[in-house]
VEXDRENNU-469886 format. One record per residue (C-alpha): x, y, z; residue in three letters. Coordinates in steps of 0.2 Angstrom, whole numbers, plus 5000, padded with zeros to 4 digits. Layout:
BEGIN
XYZALA...
***
This chain:
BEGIN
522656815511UNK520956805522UNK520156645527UNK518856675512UNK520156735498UNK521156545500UNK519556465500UNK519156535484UNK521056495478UNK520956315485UNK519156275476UNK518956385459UNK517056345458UNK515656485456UNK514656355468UNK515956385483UNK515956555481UNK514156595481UNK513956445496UNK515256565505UNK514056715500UNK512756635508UNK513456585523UNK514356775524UNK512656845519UNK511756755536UNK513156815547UNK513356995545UNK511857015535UNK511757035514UNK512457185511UNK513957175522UNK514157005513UNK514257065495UNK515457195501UNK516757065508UNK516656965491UNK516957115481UNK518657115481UNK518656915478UNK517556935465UNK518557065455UNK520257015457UNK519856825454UNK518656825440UNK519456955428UNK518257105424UNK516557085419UNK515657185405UNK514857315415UNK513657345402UNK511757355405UNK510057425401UNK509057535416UNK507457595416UNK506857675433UNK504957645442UNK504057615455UNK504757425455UNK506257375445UNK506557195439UNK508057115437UNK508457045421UNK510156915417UNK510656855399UNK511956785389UNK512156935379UNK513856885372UNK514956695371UNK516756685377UNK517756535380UNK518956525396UNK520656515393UNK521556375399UNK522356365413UNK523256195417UNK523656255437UNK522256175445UNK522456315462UNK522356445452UNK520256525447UNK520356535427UNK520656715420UNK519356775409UNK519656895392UNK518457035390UNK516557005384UNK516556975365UNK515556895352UNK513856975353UNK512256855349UNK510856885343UNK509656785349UNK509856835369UNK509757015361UNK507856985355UNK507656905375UNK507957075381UNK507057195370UNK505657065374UNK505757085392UNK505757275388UNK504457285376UNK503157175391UNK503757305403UNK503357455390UNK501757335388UNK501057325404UNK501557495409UNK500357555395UNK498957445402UNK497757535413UNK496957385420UNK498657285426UNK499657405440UNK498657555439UNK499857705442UNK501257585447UNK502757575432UNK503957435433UNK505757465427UNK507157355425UNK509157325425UNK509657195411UNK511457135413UNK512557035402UNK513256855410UNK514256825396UNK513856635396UNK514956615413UNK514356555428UNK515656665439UNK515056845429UNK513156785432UNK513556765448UNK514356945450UNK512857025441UNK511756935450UNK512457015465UNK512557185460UNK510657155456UNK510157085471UNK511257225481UNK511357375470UNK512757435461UNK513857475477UNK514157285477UNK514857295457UNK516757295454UNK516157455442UNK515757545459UNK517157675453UNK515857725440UNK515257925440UNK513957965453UNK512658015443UNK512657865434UNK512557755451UNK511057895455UNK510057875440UNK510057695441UNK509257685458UNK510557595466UNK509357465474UNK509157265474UNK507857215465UNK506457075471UNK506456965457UNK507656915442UNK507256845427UNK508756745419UNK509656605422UNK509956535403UNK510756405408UNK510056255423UNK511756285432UNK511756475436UNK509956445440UNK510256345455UNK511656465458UNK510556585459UNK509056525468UNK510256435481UNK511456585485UNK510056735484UNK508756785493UNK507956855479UNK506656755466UNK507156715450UNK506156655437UNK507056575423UNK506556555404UNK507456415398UNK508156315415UNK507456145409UNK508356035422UNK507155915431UNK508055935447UNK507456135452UNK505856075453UNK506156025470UNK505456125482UNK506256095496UNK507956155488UNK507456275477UNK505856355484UNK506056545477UNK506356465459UNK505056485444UNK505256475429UNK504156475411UNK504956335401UNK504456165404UNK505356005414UNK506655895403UNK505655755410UNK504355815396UNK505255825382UNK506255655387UNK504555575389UNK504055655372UNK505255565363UNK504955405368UNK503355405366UNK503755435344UNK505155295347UNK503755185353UNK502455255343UNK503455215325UNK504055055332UNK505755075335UNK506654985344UNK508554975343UNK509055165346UNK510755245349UNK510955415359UNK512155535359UNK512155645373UNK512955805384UNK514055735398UNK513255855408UNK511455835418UNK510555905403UNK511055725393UNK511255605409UNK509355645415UNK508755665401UNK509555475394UNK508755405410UNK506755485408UNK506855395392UNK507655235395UNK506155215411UNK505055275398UNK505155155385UNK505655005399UNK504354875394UNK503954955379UNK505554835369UNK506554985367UNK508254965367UNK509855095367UNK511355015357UNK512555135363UNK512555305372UNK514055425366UNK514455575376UNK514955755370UNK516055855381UNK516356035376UNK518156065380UNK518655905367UNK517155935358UNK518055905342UNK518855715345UNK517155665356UNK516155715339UNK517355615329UNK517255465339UNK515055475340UNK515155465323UNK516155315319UNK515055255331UNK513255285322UNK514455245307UNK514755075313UNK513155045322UNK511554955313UNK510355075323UNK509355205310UNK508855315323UNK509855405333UNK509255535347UNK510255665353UNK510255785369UNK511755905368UNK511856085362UNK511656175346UNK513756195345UNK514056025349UNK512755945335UNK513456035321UNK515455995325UNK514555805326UNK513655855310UNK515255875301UNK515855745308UNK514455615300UNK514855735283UNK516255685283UNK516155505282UNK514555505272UNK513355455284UNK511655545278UNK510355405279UNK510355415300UNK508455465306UNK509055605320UNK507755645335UNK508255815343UNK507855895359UNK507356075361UNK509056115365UNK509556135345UNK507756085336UNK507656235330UNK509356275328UNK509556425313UNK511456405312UNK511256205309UNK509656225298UNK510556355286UNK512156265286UNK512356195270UNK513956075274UNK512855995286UNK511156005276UNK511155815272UNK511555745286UNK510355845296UNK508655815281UNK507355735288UNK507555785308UNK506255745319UNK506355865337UNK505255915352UNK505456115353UNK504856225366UNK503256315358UNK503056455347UNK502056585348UNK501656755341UNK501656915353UNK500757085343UNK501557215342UNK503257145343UNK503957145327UNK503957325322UNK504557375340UNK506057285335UNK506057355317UNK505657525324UNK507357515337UNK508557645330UNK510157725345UNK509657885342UNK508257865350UNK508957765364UNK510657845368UNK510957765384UNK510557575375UNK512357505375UNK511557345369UNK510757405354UNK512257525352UNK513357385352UNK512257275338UNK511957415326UNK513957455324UNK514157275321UNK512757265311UNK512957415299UNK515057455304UNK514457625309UNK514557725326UNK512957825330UNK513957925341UNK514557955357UNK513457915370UNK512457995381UNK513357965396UNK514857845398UNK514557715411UNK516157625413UNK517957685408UNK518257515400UNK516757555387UNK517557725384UNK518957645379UNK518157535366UNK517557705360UNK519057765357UNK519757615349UNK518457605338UNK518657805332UNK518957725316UNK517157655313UNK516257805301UNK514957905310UNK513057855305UNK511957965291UNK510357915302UNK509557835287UNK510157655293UNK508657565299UNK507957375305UNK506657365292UNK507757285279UNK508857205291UNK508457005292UNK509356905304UNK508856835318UNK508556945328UNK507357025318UNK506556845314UNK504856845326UNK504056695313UNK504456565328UNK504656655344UNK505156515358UNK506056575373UNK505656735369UNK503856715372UNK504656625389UNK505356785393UNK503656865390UNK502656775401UNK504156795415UNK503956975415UNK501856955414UNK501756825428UNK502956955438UNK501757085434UNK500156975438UNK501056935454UNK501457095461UNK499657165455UNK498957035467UNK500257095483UNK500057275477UNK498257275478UNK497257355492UNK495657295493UNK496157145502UNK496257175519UNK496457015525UNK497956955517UNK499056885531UNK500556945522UNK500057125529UNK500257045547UNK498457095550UNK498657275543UNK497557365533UNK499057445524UNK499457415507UNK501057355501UNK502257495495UNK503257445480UNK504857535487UNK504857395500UNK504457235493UNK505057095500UNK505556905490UNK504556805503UNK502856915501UNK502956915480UNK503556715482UNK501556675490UNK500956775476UNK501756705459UNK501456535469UNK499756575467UNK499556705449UNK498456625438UNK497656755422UNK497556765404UNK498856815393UNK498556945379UNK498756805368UNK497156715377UNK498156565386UNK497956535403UNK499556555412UNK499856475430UNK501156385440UNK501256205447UNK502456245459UNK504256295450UNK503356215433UNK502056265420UNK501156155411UNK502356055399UNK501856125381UNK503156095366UNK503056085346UNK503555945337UNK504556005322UNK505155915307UNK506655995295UNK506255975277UNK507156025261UNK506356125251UNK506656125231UNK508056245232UNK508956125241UNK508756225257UNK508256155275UNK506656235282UNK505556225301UNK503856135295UNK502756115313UNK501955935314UNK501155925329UNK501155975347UNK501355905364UNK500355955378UNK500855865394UNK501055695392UNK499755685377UNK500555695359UNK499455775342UNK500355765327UNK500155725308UNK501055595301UNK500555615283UNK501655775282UNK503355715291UNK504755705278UNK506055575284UNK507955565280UNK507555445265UNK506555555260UNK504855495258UNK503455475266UNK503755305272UNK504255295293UNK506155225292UNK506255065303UNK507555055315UNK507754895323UNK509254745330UNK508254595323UNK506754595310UNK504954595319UNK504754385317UNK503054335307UNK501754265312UNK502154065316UNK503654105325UNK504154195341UNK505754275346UNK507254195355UNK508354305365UNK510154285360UNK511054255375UNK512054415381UNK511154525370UNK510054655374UNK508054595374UNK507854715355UNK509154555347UNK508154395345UNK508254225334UNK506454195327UNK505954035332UNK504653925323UNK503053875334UNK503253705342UNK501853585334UNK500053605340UNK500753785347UNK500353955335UNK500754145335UNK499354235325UNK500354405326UNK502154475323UNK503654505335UNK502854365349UNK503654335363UNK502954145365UNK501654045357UNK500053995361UNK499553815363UNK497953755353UNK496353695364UNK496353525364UNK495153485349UNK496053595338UNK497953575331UNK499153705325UNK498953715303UNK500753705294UNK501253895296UNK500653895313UNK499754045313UNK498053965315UNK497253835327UNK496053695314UNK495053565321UNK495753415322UNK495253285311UNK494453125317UNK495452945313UNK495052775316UNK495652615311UNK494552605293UNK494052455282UNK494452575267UNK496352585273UNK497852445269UNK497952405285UNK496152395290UNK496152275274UNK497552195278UNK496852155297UNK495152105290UNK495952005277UNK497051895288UNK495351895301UNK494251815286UNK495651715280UNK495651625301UNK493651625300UNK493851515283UNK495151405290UNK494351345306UNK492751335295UNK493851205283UNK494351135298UNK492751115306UNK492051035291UNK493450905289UNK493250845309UNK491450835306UNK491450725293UNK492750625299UNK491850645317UNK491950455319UNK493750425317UNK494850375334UNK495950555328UNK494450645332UNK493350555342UNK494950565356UNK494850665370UNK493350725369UNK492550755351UNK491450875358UNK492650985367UNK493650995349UNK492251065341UNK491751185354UNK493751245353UNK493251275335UNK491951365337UNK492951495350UNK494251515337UNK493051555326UNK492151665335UNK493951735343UNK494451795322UNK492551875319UNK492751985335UNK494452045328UNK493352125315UNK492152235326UNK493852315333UNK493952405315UNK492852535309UNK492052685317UNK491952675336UNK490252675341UNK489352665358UNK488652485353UNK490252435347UNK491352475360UNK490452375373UNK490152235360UNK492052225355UNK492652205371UNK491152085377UNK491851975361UNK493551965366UNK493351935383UNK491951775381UNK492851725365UNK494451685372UNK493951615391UNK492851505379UNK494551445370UNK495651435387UNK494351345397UNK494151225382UNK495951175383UNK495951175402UNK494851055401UNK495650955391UNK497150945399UNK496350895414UNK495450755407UNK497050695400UNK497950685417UNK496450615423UNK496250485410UNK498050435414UNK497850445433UNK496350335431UNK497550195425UNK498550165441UNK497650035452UNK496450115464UNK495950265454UNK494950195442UNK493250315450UNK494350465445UNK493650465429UNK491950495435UNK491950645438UNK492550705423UNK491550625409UNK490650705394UNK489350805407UNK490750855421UNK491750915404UNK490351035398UNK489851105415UNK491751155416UNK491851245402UNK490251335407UNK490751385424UNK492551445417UNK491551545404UNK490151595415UNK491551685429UNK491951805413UNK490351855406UNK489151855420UNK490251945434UNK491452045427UNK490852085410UNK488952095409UNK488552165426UNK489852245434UNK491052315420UNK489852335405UNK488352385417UNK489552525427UNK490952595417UNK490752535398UNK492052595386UNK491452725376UNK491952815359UNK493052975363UNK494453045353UNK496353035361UNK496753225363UNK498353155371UNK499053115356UNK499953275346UNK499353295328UNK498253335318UNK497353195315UNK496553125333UNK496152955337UNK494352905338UNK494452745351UNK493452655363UNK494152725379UNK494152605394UNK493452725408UNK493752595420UNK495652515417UNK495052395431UNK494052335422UNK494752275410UNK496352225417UNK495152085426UNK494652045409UNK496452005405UNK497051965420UNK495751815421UNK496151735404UNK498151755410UNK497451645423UNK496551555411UNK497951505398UNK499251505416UNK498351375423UNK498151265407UNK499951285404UNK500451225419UNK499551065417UNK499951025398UNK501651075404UNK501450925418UNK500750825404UNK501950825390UNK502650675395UNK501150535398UNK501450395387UNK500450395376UNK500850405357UNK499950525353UNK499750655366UNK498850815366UNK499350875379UNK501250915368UNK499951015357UNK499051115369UNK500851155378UNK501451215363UNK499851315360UNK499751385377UNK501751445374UNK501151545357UNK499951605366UNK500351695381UNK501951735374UNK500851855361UNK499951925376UNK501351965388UNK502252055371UNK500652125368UNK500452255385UNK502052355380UNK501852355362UNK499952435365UNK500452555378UNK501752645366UNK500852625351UNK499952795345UNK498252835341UNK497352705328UNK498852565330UNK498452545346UNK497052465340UNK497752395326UNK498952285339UNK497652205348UNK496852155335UNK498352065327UNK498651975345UNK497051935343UNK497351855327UNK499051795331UNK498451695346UNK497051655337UNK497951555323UNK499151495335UNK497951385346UNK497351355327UNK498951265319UNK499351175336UNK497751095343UNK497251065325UNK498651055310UNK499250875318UNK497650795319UNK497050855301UNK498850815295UNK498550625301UNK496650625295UNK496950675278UNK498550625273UNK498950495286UNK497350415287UNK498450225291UNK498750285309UNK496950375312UNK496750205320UNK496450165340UNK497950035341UNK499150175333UNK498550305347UNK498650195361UNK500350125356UNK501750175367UNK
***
């Protein structure tokens, strides 16, 4: 065995063979190549159908289709290539591909205007669907037939089909055997319906064209209507080939950021086509995703279709590709038909070519004796022989002559016209109007090399010589299809962006007529990335007019916005009610948005209100309850006013200091009358008043029981021999100048000219505070401010504390300095509970604590200075006598 036979026997791949063409090719040059791997070639891949259809001319073009389908028998011993049965199972479809490629040859042979006295032929040969047989025929096209295991064929066959490679080939059906091709030959080949993204690359594939757009398209089409009709939560089932892989990745990018999300991908391999079907559709069965999308072939959708019959699932929105959109075996299959209603798909466009209808009607053998094609469809097709052929080109095809002796000979009579298949069907020609534009940009291309008037076209090396078409070569027509731009005879402009052309596709909708029938109804188009369709006409698998939602979770309404679920992709989310003062004015948001400051989220939380104003009110219960208790104090010290000055000359009240009593009462008055400027509306005037109150109020009332206190330790310091001058300097006058200069500190330098004059509090709502309702309040701009203002009556109430504390004690039998100690206790216990509770209390009862320590103190000073003395003046009026209160 050679070197090159074992390598073929260790690797059975097409791809090694034609690598090992290539590299044989460069060594001892193409020819001697093809030669070496004949034998290989014919020995290890069975024997090819060595059909085919030759016209001579001037230039011949090659042309490769999958003419007939045959599956591979299995072979389980890995070293050994697969052996492949004889061609059977003629299509009809890739027979219409190549009477189109003939009929644009016969086309532009006619025109006087496109290669003037130049005809192009062709040599069509069958593939057969398997990579290793396109290979072969790709060869023999590219080296002549003296490379074809049929080189034992007669003479004058070999001489009337020219028996010389051919510059260009059109074919490649499938992505695969077109990079076989444009990697292994040097030839170009231009394919109708290669879609992979991956041969337009350049650098790798830089003699490849072809006339069907990019996957990419398509894939991008599609998500595009995913995103377009809002859904979200898709599954996909997929080729496991790079047809599904690539194309599952464009879209998945595509829709990335868009909230598109796959809930499963199921793959469909050919060779266990049956179980892989049967275990997608328990998957769609089970899944809660309405749409699913599908890459995979034609063959391998309609065994999943059966599949999904089988189970019942018919209410699935399906989203095809161009690979079986337009399927007629799966649209007129009605075991499948309601599974399949409703399709939605991106097919390769449609267009009509003149003429070509009745050249396919008017096709008859008789008049094309050496057509082994059409002679081969028209016994299948009316189960007669039209006779022996003109010439037999291959003892195996005069065999299946012979073998099929028993067929009746034809009357002539039979005819196309009433013949409706579909390879008589032209009302939706796709790839077949690829192939014609093939064979016209091939045409266009070598009417630019071909061409004389251009003298300085450097592929001429700076001759003036015109290019002969005997002796063109691939890398002279590649510059010129690179560069082939014209009109087509249906008024398109055609042109190339290196291996692509502009992506154009249909988008097509399967609807079911009244007959119960599926039919092909065009929507809309796609023209590069742009999409033009009408929705109004789309049938869905419901079947209504209505867009079927597919999604994980429900969109959330407005007023809420979506939760991920842990571990779940980004399409699954909890809905989640807006936080308070926070709102979502649309569905499906991700977050809500927080409401200015003066405004407050309503109780859906779908709109931002204005925040209402509040304040401590007199209309309120407890702005009545305040002012109540605040009037109540006023009137008490008014009653107790009343009784001290009638009984003003009494020893109870003439002690310590009448004057100072009655001044004390007139603080504590005023101290329960500035409690009510705290309630109402905050105004500019009252802020700075309220505060003013408080602040002179209350040093009034500490500084007038200072001042007692002193003047009862000096009264009983006075006593003790040697201090009797002690007492003058604190009599009546000393007395009142004291409680002047205590009061004068608070209003004069903090209050009235440096807190009031600088930074007064003024009116301004708490924004601060969540709700609805905001605070109006008098806000302390400066918190120095008034933190002196309470501070120096801490040090006020401190000090007298101290010294009734010291006090308490004196003997005396009835000492006031017990009252004010009890006082002062009430009293700054209030104030030092006070700070905390004010701090934490919200809004308008803030307000409403000051003012009750206000009140609280208020009445405490009240009941302890003043409840014993009137207890003793009115009720007790035996010891309102000087010997009683200076008993010990």
């Amino acid at each position: 065995m050679s070197w090159s036979s074992w390598l073929f026997t260790l690797w059975p791949s097409s791809a090694l063979s034609l690598l090992l063409v290539g590299l044989v090719g460069r060594q001892l040059g193409l020819r001697v190549g093809l030669q070496m791997v004949q034998t290989l070639t014919c020995s290890r891949w069975g024997t090819p159908n060595n059909q085919g259809l030759f016209q001579d001319g001037n230039v011949v073009i090659g042309g490769l289709f999958n003419l007939h389908y045959q599956t591979p028998a299995i072979d389980h011993d890995f070293t050994k290539l697969p052996h492949y049965k004889s061609c059977t199972g003629l299509e009809h479809l890739p027979l219409q591909y190549i009477y189109a490629m003939v009929f644009a040859l016969e086309e532009i042979n006619q025109n006087p205007t496109l290669l003037p006295g130049i005809s192009l032929g062709y040599h069509i040969r069958d593939s057969c669907a398997l990579h290793p047989w396109a290979t072969q025929a790709a060869l023999s096209l590219v080296g002549g037939d003296s490379t074809s295991c049929n080189s034992a064929a007669p003479p004058e066959i070999r001489e009337r089909r020219g028996d010389r490679p051919v510059p260009l080939i059109i074919g490649g059906a499938s992505s695969i055997t077109a990079q076989i091709l444009s990697r292994a030959l040097g030839p170009l080949s231009m394919s109708y319906q290669s879609s992979c993204p991956c041969l337009s690359d350049r650098r790798q594939f830089p003699n490849f064209f072809r006339t069907i757009p990019s996957d990419i398209y398509q894939a991008r089409a599609m998500a595009q209507l995913a995103v377009r009709f809002n859904w979200t939560w898709i599954g996909a089932v997929i080729a496991n080939n790079d047809y599904g892989h690539v194309a599952i990745k464009v879209f998945q990018e595509e829709t990335q950021g868009a909230g598109v999300c796959l809930a499963f991908i199921e793959t469909l391999q050919r060779e266990n086509i049956v179980s892989d079907a049967r275990r997608a559709a328990l998957t769609i069965q089970a899944s809660t995703a309405r749409v699913i999308l599908i890459f995979s072939w034609y063959t391998d959708v309609r065994e999943l279709f059966l599949q999904l019959a089988k189970i019942n699932v018919t209410d699935r929105q399906f989203l095809a590709s161009e690979a079986w959109s337009t399927s007629g075996d799966l649209l007129q299959n009605l075991a499948t038909s309601k599974v399949a209603n409703g399709v939605l798909g991106v097919a390769i466009r449609s267009s009509a070519i003149p003429g070509f209808g009745n050249y396919l009607r008017s096709l008859n053998p008789s008049r094309r004796p050496d057509d082994e094609f059409l002679r081969e469809f028209w016994e299948k097709e009316f189960l007669c022989s039209p006779g022996a052929l003109h010439v037999s080109s291959s003892p195996s095809r005069a065999n299946g002559l012979l073998q099929k002796a028993s067929l009746p000979l034809c009357s002539g009579l039979e005819s196309l016209e009433m013949v409706h298949n579909l390879f008589t069907d032209i009302s939706q020609l796709r790839v077949t109007y690829n192939v014609y534009l093939a064979v016209y940009a091939a045409a266009h291309a070598l009417h630019s090399l071909l061409s004389c008037p251009n003298t300085d076209n450097p592929l001429r090396n700076n001759s003036s010589t015109c290019s002969f078409p005997k002796h063109i070569k691939p890398i002279e027509l590649l510059q010129h299809l690179e560069n082939v731009n014209f009109t087509t005879p249906q008024g398109e402009m055609f042109y190339f962006q290196g291996a692509d052309i502009p992506a154009k596709y249909d988008l097509v909708n399967w609807q079911t007529t009244p007959e119960g029938l599926l039919k092909l109804v065009l929507i809309g188009r796609v023209d590069g990335f742009n999409l033009h369709f009408n929705q109004s006409v789309i049938q869905w698998s419901t079947g209504s007019s209505q867009v079927p939602t597919s999604v994980c979770s429900e969109s959330c309404p407005p007023g809420t916005r979506m939760a991920n679920r842990k571990g779940e992709p980004v399409c699954c989310f909890d809905c989640i009610l807006c936080a308070e003062g926070e709102i979502s004015n649309k569905s499906a948001s991700p977050h809500c948005e927080r409401c200015p400051p003066e405004f407050w989220s309503n109780a859906n939380r779908t709109a931002c209100i204005p925040r209402q104003l509040d304040f401590l009110s007199f209309n309120e219960t407890l702005g009545i309850t305040l002012t109540t208790v605040a009037v109540s104090g006023t009137m008490v010290t008014t009653a107790v006013f009343a009784v001290f000055l009638y009984y003003r000359q009494t020893p109870v009240v003439r002690a310590n200091n009448s004057e100072l009593s009655f001044l004390l009462l007139l603080s504590l008055k005023l101290c329960f009358l500035c409690s009510l400027v705290f309630i109402g509306r905050p105004s500019f005037w009252s802020c700075r008043f309220q505060q003013a109150a408080f602040g002179i109020s209350f040093v009034l009332s500490v500084s007038c029981l200072q001042v007692k206190t002193i003047v009862v330790l000096a009264a009983f310091r006075s006593a003790r021999p040697g201090a009797e001058a002690l007492m003058k300097w604190f009599g009546p006058g000393q007395q009142r100048g004291s409680v002047c200069l205590f009061t004068s500190v608070q209003v004069r330098i903090f209050i009235c000219i440096i807190w009031l004059s600088l930074s007064p509090p003024v009116p301004q709502p708490n924004l601060a505070v969540p709700g609805l309702k905001v605070t109006l309040e008098c806000a302390m701009i400066s918190v120095v401010g008034f933190s002196l203002v309470l501070g120096y009556i801490g040090l006020l109430a401190c000090t007298c504390l101290i010294l009734a504390f010291l006090a308490r004690k004196l003997p005396d039998n009835f000492n006031e300095a017990k009252l004010i100690t009890f006082s002062m206790l009430i009293f700054c216990a209030v104030w030092v509970a006070f700070v905390p509770a004010y701090v934490s209390s919200p809004g308008k009862y803030a307000v409403a604590v000051e003012i009750f320590a206000i009140l609280a103190s208020s009445y405490g000073l009240l009941f302890c200075i003043f409840a014993p003395k009137c207890f003793i003046i009115l009720l007790r009026p035996e010891k309102n006598t000087k010997r009683h209160l200076m008993a010990r």
